[in-house]
C-alpha positions as CSV (number, residue, x, y, z in Angstrom):
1,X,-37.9,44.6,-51.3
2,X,-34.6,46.2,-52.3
3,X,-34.7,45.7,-55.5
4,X,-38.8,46.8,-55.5
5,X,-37.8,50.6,-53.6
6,X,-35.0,51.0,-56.3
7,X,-37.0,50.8,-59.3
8,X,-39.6,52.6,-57.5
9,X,-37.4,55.5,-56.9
10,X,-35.7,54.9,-60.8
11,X,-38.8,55.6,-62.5
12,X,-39.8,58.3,-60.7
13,X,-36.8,60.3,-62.3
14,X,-37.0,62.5,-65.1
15,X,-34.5,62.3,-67.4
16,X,-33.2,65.5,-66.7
17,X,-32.7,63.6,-63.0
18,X,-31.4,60.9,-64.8
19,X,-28.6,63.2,-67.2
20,X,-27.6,64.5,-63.7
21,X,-27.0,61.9,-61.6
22,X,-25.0,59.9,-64.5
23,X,-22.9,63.0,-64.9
24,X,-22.5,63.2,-61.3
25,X,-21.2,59.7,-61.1
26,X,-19.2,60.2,-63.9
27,X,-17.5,62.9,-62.2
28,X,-17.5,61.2,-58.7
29,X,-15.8,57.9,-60.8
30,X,-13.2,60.3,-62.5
31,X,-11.8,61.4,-59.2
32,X,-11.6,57.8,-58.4
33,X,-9.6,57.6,-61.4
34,X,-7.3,60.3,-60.5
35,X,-6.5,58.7,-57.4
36,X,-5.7,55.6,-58.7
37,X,-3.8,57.1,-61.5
38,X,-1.4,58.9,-58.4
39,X,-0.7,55.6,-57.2
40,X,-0.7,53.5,-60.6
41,X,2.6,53.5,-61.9
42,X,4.1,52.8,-58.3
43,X,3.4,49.6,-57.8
44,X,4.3,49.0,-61.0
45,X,7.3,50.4,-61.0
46,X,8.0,48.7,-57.1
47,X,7.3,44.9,-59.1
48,X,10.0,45.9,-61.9
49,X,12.3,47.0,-58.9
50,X,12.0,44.0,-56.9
51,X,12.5,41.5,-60.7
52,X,15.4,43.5,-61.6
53,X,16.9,42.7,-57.5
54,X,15.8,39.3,-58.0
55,X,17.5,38.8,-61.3
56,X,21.0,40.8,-60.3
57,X,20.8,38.5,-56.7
58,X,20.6,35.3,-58.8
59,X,23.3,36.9,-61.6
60,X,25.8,37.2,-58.5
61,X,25.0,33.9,-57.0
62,X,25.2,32.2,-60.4
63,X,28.8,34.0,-60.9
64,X,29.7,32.9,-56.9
65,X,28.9,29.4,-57.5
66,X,31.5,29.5,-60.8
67,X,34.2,31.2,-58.8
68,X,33.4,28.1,-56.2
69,X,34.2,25.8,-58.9
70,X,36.7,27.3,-60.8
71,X,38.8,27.5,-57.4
72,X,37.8,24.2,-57.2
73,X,39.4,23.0,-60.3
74,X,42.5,25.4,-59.6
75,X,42.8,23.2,-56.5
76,X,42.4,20.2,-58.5
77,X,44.7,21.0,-60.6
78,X,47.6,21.8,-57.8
79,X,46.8,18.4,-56.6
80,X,47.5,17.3,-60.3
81,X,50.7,18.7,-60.3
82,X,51.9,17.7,-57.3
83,X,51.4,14.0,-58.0
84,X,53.5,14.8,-61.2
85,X,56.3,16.0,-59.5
86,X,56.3,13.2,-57.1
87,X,56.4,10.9,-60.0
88,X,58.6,13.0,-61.6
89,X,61.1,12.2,-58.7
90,X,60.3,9.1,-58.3
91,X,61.5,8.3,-62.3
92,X,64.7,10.4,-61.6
93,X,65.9,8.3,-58.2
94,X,65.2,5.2,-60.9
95,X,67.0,6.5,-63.3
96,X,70.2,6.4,-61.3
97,X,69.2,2.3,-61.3
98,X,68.6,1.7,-65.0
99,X,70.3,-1.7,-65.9
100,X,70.0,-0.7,-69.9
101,X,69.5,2.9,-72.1
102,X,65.8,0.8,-72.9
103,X,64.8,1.2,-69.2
104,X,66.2,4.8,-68.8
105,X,64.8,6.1,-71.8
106,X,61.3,4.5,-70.8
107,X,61.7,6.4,-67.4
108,X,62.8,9.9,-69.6
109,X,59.7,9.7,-71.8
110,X,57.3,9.0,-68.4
111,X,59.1,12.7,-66.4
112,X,58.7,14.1,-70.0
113,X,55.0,13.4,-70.4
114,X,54.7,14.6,-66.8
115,X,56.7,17.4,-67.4
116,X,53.8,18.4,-70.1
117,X,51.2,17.4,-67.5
118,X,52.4,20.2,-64.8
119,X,53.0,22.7,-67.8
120,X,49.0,22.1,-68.9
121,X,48.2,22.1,-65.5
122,X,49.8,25.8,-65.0
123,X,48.5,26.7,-67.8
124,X,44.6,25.8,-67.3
125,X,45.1,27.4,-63.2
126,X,46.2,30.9,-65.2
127,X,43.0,30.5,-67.2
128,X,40.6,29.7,-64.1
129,X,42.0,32.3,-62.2
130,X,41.5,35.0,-65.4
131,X,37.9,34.0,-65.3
132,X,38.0,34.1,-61.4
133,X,39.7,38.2,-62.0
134,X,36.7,38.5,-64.2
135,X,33.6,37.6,-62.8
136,X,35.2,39.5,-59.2
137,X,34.9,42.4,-61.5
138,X,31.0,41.5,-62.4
139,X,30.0,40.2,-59.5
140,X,31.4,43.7,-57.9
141,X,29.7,46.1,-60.4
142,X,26.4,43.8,-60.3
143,X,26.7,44.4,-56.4
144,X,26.9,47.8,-56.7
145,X,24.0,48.0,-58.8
146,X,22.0,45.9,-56.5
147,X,22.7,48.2,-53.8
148,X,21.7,51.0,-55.8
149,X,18.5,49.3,-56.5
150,X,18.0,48.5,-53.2
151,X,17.4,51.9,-52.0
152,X,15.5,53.0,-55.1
153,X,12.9,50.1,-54.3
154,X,12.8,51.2,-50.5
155,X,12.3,54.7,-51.6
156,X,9.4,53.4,-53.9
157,X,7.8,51.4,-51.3
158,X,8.2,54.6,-48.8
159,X,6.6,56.7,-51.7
160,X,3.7,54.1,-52.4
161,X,2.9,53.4,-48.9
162,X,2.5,57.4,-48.3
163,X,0.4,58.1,-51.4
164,X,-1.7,55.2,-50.2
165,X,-2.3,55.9,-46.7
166,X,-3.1,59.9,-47.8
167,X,-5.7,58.6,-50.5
168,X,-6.9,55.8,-49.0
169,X,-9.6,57.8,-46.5
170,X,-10.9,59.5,-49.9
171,X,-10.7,56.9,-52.2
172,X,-13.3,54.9,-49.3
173,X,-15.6,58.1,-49.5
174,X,-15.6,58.7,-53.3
175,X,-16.6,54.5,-53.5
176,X,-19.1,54.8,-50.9
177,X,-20.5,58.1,-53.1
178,X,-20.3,56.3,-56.5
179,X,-22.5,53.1,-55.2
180,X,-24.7,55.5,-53.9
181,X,-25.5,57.0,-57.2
182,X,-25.3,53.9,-58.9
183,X,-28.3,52.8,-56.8
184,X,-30.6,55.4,-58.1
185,X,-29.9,55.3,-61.6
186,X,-31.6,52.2,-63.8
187,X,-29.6,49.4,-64.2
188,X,-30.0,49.8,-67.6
189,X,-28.0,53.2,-68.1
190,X,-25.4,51.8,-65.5
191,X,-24.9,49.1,-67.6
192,X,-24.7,51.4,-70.8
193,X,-22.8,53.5,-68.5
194,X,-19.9,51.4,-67.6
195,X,-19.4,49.5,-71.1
196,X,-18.6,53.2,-72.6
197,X,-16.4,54.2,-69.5
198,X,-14.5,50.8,-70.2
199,X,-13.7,51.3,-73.4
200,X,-13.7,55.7,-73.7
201,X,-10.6,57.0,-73.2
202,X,-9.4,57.9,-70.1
203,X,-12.7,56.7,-68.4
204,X,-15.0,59.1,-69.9
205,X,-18.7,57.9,-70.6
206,X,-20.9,61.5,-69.8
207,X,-19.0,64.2,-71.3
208,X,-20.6,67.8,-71.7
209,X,-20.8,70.0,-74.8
210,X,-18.2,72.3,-75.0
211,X,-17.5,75.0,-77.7
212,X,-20.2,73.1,-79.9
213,X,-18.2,69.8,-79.9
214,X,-18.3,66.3,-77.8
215,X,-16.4,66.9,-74.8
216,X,-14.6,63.6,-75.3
217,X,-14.0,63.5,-79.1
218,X,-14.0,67.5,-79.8
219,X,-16.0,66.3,-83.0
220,X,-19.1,69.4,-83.6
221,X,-22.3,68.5,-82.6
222,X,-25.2,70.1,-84.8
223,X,-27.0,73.0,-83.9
224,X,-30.5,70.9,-83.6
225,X,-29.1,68.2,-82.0
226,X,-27.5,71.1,-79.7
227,X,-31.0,72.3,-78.8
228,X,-31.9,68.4,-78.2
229,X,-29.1,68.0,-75.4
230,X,-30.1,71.3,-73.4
231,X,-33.5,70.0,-73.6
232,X,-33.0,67.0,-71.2
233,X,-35.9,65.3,-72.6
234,X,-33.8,62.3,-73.7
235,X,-30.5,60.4,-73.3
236,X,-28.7,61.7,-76.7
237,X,-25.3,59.7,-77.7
238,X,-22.7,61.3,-79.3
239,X,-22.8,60.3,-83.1
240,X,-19.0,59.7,-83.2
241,X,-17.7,58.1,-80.4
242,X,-21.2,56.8,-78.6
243,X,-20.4,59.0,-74.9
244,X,-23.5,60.1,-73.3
245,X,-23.9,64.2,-73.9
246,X,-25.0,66.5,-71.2
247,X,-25.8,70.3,-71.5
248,X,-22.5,72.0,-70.6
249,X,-25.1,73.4,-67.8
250,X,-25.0,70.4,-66.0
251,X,-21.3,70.8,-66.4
252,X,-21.3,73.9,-64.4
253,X,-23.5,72.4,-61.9
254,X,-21.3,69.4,-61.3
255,X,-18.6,71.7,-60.5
């Protein structure tokens, strides 16, 4: 029955009636735009916020964990070096109980090639703790950066949330207008309607002429085909980029 009272009250329209309404959706829609437009870039820029915290978070963690095992291998290597000097003892004291030069310069070569071990040992700790100094210094300036982004994504979320609770109440109205003039108007030209608006820039399907040109492509419109707009006796397409043309009359009505 729905269905039946809309097409009733469709194609009892003149097209005049029809040029109107579509403009007057077109205009309702546009708002809508605007209002999403406000708000667009926000949440946007809120996801790129929250990826760049979620990279820097994991960039610090990933530079804690190798501080975790550097110090790790620093202790290792301490451990290393004390088992050499224990053994480098241990060859001295048997060095005072050497029965031939064979065994004593056995034992020499053994607290020599310890002796090496503690050096390379000293020397791989100075290099762990250089790459310790310098991922302090990262993880510190990453930190601060973090922190920095922090607040910029709280201030964005702040931002959004206000521009959404102050829109929200007209964005409802404007959608509750726009279905409403959708129902009147033939599914056919809503159809029409919404394919231009999808691919028009900036959302614009029913433009007015303005100064003798389109109102969305600013290409002239001829004089004849002037006269055939302002006659609203049919739905006239402009020849250059296909929007729907209304009499720049209906455009001072719509305001």
């Amino acid at each position: 029955m729905a269905k039946a009272k809309k097409g009733a009250e469709v194609a009892e329209m003149t097209v005049a009636e029809k040029l109107k309404a579509l403009y007057d959706l077109q205009l309702v829609d546009t708002a809508i735009d605007k209002i999403r437009i406000l708000r667009g870039e926000l949440p946007l820029e809120v996801q790129d916020l929250e990826d760049e915290i979620e990279g820097l978070q994991t960039r610090v963690s990933k530079y804690d964990d190798d501080i975790e095992s550097l110090e790790k291998s620093i202790s290792g290597k301490k451990h290393e070096i004390s088992k050499s000097q224990e053994l480098i003892k241990k060859y001295e004291e048997q060095q005072n109980n050497v029965r031939n030069n064979r065994e004593y310069d056995s034992l020499s070569k053994e607290i020599e090639f310890q002796t090496l071990e503690i050096e390379l040992s000293e020397k791989r700790i100075r290099e762990f703790t250089v790459q310790i100094d310098e991922k302090k210094v990262v993880i510190g300036e990453s930190t601060e950066v973090l922190e920095g982004r922090k607040l910029d994504l709280e201030n964005k979320k702040k931002e959004l949330e206000d521009i959404i609770d102050e829109t929200k109440k007209e964005e409802s109205v404007m959608e509750k207008k726009s279905a409403g003039l959708e129902a009147i108007i033939e599914e056919r030209l809503i159809s029409a309607y919404k394919k231009i608006r999808l691919n028009a820039r900036n959302g614009l399907a029913v433009v007015p002429v303005e100064r003798d040109a389109c109102g969305g492509c600013f290409n002239k419109i001829p004089p004849q085909r002037q006269l055939d707009i302002a006659s609203r006796k049919k739905i006239i397409v402009c020849e250059y980029c296909g929007r729907i043309l209304v009499d720049s009359r209906d455009n001072e009505a719509g305001k």
